[in-house]
N, C-alpha and C positions, 0 to 999 in steps of 0.2 A: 410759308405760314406767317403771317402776321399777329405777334406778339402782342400779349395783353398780361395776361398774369403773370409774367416774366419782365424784363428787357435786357438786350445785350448789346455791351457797347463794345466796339475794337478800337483800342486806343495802341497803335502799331500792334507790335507780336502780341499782346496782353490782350485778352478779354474777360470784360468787368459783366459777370452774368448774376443780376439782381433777382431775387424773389419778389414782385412788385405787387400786395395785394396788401398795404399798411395799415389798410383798416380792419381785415380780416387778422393784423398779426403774419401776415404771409401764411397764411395757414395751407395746407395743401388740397385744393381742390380739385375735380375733373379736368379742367380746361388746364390747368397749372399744369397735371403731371403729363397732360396730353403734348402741350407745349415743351416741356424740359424733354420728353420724348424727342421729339423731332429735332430741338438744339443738339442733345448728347449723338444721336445717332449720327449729325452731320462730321460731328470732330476729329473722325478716324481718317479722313479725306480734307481734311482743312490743313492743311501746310502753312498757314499764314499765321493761324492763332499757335503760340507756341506755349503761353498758361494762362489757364482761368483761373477768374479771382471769384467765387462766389457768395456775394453778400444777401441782406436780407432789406428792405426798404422802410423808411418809418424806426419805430422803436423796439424792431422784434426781429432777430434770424429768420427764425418757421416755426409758429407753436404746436407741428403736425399738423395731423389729420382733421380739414373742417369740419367739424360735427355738427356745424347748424344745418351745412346744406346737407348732410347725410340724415340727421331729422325730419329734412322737407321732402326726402326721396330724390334729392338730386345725384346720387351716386347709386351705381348697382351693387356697391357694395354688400346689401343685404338682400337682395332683389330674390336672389335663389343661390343654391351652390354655386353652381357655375358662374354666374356671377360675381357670386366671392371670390371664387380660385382667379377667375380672368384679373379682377383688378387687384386686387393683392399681390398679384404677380406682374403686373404692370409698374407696382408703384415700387417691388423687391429689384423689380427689372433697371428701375434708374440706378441702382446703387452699382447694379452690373457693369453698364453705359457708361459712368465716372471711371471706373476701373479698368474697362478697355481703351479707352481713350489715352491716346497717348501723351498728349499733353497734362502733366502737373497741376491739382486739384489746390489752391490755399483757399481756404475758409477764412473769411473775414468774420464775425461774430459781435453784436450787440445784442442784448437783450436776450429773450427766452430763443433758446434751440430745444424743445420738447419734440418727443415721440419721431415723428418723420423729421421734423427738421434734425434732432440729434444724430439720426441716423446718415443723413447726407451730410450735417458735418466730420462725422467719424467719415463716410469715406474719400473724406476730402484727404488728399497727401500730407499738409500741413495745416492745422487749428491757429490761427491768428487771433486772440481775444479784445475787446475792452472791457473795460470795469465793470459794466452792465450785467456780461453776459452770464447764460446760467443751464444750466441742463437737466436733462433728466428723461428717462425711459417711460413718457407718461403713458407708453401703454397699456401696463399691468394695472395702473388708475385710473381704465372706461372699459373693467372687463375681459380685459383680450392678455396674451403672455407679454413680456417683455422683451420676447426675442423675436426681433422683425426686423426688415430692413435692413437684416446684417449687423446689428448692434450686436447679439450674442457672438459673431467671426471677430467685427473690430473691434470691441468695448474691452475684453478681456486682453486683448494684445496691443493697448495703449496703456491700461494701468495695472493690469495682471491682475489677478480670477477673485481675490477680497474685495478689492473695492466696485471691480465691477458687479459683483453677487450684491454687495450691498446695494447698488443703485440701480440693481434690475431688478433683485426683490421688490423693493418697496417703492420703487419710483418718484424718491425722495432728491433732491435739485442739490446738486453741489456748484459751488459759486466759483466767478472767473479765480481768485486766490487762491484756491484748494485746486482746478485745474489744473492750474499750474505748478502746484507743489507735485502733484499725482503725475505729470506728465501727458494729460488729457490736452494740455493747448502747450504750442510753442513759446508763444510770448505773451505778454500780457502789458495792455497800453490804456491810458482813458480813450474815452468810446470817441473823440474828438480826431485823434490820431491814427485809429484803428486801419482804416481804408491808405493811410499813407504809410504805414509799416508792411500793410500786403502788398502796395506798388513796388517798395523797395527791395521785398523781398522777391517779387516777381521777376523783376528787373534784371537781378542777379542771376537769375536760372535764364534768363535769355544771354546772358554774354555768353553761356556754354554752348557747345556744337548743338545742332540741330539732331543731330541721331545719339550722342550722348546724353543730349537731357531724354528723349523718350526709352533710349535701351536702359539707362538706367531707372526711371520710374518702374518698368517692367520688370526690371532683374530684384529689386528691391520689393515687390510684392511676391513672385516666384521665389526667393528665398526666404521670406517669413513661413513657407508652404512648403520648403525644402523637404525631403525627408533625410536629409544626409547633407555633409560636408560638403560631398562629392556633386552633387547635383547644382551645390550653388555654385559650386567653381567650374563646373562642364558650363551653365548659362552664363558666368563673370568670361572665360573663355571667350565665347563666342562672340560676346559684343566688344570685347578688348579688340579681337581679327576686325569686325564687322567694323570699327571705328576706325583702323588704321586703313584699313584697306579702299578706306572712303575716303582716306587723305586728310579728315581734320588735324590730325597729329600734327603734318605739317607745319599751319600757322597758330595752332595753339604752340609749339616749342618755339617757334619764332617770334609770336607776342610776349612769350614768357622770358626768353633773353634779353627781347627789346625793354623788357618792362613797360608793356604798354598790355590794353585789353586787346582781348583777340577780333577780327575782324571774318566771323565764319561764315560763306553763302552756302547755299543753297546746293546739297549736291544728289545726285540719284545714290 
C-alpha cells in the first residue's frame, strides 16, 4: 500500500512512523486508520525494524477523531449499527496491533494528543514529551464516554484511578509539566529536541539482543495483567531459558568484561 496519511521512514533498526495529515492536526481519518492498519499488521514478521518512533507531523501529535469528514458522511461511522461496531473496532483494533507487535512503541509528542491520538499515545511503551504537548480524553466532549481506545486499560495504570477519573470525567487537558510530574510521559524536552531524545532513546533499546528487547516488551505487559507473583515469574522464567538458550548471553557477558557494547546478530 502506498502511504498518504501516514509516512514511514527506516533509518537502520529504527522506524520513524509519522501521523502526516498537519493540516487536519493529524486528525484520524478513514484512510489514516486504514493505512496504520496495514503498517501495524506487517511488524510481527518485520525483523529488520527493531523500534518505532511514533510522531505526529506539523504542530499537533493526533487531535483524534476527524469530525469534519464524519459531518460530510465520509466515515460509516454513523451510517448504521453495524457500521459503528465495524469501525469503532477497527479504530480499538490499532491499539491491539501496537501491543502485539513486538517491536517497542516510544511516542514522540508535540502539541495536542486528543481523544485517538491520546489513546495511541498511551499505548505507545514509552511517552517522549515537548513542551507543546498536552492531552486529554476529548471524547466525553462530542458525546460519546471517555473510555475508548484503551484509555480506560492504559490511562489509570500510568497515573493511577484519581487522576485518570479526573481527566476522563471531564476531558479537561493536562499540559506536558503535569505529565510529567503524574508519570503520564517519560521525559520532558522543548518541542525542538523532542525527535532527538526519541532517537537516543531508540538507539539504546537496539544495542539489546534482538529476542530480549521483544521477550521483554511482552513479559512487561503480561505482568501488569498478572494475577499472581507466580505467573510473572513462570513468564520471567521462560524468556531468561528462551535467551540463553539462543546464545545471546554469550557476547552480551563478553562485551560486558570487555567494556565495550555488545555486537548481537541475528539468531533463530
Amino acid at each position: 500500500m502506498a502511504y498518504q496519511a501516514i509516512e514511514v521512514k527506516n533509518e537502520g533498526s529504527i522506524a520513524w512512523l509519522t501521523l502526516n495529515r498537519p493540516h487536519n492536526l493529524n486528525a484520524l481519518s478513514a484512510q489514516m486508520v486504514e493505512e496504520l492498519e496495514d503498517y501495524l499488521h506487517k511488524l510481527p514478521t518485520d525483523r529488520k525494524t527493531r523500534v518505532v518512533i511514533m510522531r505526529g507531523a506539523g504542530r499537533a501529535f493526533c487531535a483524534g477523531l476527524d469530525l469534519k469528514e464524519q459531518n460530510r458522511g465520509g466515515s460509516e461511522l454513523g451510517s448504521s449499527t453495524t457500521g459503528t461496531v465495524e469501525t469503532q473496532r477497527r479504530m480499538s483494533d490499532l491499539v491491539v496491533a501496537m501491543r502485539r507487535a513486538p517491536q517497542p512503541f516510544i511516542a514522540a509528542i508535540r502539541g495536542p494528543a486528543a481523544g485517538g491520538g491520546f489513546a495511541l499515545a498511551l499505548a505507545c511503551d514509552v511517552r517522549i514529551a515537548g513542551e507543546s504537548a498536552r492531552f486529554n480524553a476529548a471524547f466525553i466532549r462530542i458525546g460519546l464516554s471517555a473510555c475508548d481506545m484503551g484509555v480506560s486499560y492504559h490511562l489509570p495504570r500510568a497515573v493511577g484511578m484519581s487522576v485518570a477519573s479526573e481527566l476522563m470525567l471531564t476531558g479537561r487537558f493536562i499540559n506536558a509539566e503535569r505529565a510529567l510530574a503524574t508519570g503520564l510521559v517519560s521525559e520532558l524536552h522543548p518541542d525542538s529536541e523532542v525527535d532527538s531524545a526519541a532517537k537516543k532513546l531508540a538507539e539504546e533499546m537496539t544495542e539489546t539482543s534482538p529476542l530480549g528487547l521483544r521477550l521483554t516488551k511482552e513479559c512487561v505487559w503480561a505482568s501488569v495483567d498478572a494475577g499472581s507473583l507466580e505467573q510473572a515469574l513462570a513468564m520471567e522464567d521462560r524468556n531468561q531459558v528462551l535467551c540463553v538458550r539462543a546464545g545471546y548471553i554469550e557476547e552480551g557477558a563478553r562485551a560486558f568484561l570487555e567494556k565495550r557494547k555488545p555486537r548481537y546478530a541475528e539468531r533463530a
